[in-house]
ChimeraX commands (.cxc) that place a marker at each C-alpha (Angstrom):
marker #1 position 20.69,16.63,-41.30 radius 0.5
marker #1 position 20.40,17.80,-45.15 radius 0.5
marker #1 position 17.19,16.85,-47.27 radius 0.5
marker #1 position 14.98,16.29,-44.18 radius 0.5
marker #1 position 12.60,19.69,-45.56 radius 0.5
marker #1 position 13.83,21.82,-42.35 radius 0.5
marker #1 position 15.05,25.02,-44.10 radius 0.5
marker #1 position 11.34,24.78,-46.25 radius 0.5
marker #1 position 9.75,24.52,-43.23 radius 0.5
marker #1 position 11.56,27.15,-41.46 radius 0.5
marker #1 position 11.44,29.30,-44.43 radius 0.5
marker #1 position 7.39,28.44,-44.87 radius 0.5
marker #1 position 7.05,29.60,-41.25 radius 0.5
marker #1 position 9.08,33.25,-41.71 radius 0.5
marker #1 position 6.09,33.47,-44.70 radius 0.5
marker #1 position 3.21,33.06,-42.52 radius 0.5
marker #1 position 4.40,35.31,-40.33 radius 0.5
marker #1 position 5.76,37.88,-42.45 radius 0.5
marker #1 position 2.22,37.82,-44.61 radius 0.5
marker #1 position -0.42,36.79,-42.08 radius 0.5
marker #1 position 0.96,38.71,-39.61 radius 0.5
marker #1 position 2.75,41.62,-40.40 radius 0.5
marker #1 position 0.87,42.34,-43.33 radius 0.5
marker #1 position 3.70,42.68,-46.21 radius 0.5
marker #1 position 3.50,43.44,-49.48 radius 0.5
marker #1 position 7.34,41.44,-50.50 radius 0.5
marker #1 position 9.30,39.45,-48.62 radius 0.5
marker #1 position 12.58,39.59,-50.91 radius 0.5
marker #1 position 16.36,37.80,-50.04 radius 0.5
marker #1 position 19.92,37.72,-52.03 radius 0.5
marker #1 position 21.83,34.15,-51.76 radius 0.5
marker #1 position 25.17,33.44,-53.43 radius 0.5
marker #1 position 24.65,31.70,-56.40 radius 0.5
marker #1 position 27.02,28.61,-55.82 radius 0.5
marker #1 position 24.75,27.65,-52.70 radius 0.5
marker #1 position 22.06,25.65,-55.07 radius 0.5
marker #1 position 20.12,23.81,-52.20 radius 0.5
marker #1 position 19.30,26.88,-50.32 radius 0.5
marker #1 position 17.92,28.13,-54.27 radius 0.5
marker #1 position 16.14,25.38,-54.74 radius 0.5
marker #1 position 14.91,25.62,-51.35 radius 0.5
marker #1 position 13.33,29.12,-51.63 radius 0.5
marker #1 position 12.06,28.20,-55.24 radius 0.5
marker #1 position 9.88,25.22,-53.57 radius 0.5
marker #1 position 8.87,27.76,-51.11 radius 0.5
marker #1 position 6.97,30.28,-53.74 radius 0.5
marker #1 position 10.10,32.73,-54.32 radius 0.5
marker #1 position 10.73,34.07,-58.02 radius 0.5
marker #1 position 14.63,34.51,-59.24 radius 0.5
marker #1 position 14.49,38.72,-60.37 radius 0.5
marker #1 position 17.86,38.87,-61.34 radius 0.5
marker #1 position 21.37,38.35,-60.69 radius 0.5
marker #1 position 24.72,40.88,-59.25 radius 0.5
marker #1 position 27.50,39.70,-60.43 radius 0.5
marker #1 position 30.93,38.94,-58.54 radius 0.5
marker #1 position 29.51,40.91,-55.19 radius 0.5
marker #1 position 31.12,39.01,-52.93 radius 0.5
marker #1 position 35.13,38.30,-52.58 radius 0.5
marker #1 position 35.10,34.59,-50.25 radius 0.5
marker #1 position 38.44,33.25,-50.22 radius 0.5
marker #1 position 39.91,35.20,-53.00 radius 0.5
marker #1 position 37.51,34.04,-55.76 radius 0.5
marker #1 position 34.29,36.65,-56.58 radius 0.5
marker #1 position 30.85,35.03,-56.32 radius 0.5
marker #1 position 27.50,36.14,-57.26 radius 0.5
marker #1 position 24.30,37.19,-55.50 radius 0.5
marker #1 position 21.24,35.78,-56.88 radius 0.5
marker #1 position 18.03,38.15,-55.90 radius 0.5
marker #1 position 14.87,36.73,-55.10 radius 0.5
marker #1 position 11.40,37.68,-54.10 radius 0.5
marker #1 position 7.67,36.36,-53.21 radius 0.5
marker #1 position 4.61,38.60,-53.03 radius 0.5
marker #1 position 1.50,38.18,-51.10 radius 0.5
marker #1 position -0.56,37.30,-53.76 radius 0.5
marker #1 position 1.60,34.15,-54.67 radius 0.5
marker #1 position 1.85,33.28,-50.96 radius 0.5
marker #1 position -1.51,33.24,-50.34 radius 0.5
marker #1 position -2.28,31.82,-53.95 radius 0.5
marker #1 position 0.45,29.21,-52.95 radius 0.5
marker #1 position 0.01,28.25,-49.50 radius 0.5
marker #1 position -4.41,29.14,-49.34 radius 0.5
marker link #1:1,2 radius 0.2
marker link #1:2,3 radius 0.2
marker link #1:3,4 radius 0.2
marker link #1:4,5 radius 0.2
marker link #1:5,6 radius 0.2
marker link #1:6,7 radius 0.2
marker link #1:7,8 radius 0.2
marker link #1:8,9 radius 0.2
marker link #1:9,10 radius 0.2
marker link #1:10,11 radius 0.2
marker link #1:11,12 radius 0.2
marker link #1:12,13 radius 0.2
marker link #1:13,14 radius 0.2
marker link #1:14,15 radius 0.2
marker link #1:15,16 radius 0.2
marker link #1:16,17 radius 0.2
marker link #1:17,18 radius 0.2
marker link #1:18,19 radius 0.2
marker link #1:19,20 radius 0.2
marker link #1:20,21 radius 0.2
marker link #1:21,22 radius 0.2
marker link #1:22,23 radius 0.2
marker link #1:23,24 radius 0.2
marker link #1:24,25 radius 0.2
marker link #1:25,26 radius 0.2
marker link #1:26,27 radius 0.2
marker link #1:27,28 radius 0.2
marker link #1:28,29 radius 0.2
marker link #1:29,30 radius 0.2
marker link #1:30,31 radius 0.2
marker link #1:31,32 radius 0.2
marker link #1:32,33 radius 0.2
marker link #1:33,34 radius 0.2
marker link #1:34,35 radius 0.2
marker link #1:35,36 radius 0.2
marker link #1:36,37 radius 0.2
marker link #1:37,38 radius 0.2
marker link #1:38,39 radius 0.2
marker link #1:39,40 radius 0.2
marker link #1:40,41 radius 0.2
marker link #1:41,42 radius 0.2
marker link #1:42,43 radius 0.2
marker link #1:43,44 radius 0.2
marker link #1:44,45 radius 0.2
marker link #1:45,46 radius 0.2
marker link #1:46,47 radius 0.2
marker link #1:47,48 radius 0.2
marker link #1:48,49 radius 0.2
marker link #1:49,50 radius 0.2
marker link #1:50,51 radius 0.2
marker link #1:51,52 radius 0.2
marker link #1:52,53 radius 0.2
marker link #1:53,54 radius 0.2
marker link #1:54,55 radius 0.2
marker link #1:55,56 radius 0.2
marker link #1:56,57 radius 0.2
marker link #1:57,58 radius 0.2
marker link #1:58,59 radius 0.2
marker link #1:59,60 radius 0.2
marker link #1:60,61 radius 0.2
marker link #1:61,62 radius 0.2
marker link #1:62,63 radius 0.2
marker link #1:63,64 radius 0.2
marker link #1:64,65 radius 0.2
marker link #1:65,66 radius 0.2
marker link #1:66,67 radius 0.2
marker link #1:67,68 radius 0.2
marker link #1:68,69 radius 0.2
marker link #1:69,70 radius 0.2
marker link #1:70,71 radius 0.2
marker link #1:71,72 radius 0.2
marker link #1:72,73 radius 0.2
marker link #1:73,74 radius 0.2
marker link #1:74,75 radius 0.2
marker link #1:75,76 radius 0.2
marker link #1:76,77 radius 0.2
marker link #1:77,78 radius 0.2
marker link #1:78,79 radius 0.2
marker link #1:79,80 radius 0.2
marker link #1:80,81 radius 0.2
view
């Protein structure tokens, strides 16, 4: 089921709604930073990397990162218009 485009298109569809809508301003998300596809995902989906916290999460004994990332309206609708 990987690299069929579902979690774009799923994520594309939580945009439209969110901006077309509900009217936000930001639409933001965190995502552990060893889970590359979904950051790659949100990337091809319009969202901007603002920064990183590090070791916030304790999985299986070993501290991981949160990557924090973020699209406005303005780049959806300059993105997706």
């Amino acid at each position: 089921m990987l690299g069929r485009g579902l979690g774009s298109e799923a994520t594309q569809l939580v945009l439209e709604y969110a901006f077309t809508e509900l009217g936000l301003h930001r639409v933001d998300l965190r995502v552990l930073a060893f889970n590359e596809r979904a950051i790659a995902c949100y990337t091809t989906c319009g969202f901007v990397i603002e920064g990183r916290e590090r070791e916030t999460a304790l999985i299986d004994g070993r501290w991981h990162d949160d990557v924090m990332m973020s699209i406005l309206d303005h780049e959806y609708h300059d993105r997706y218009s």
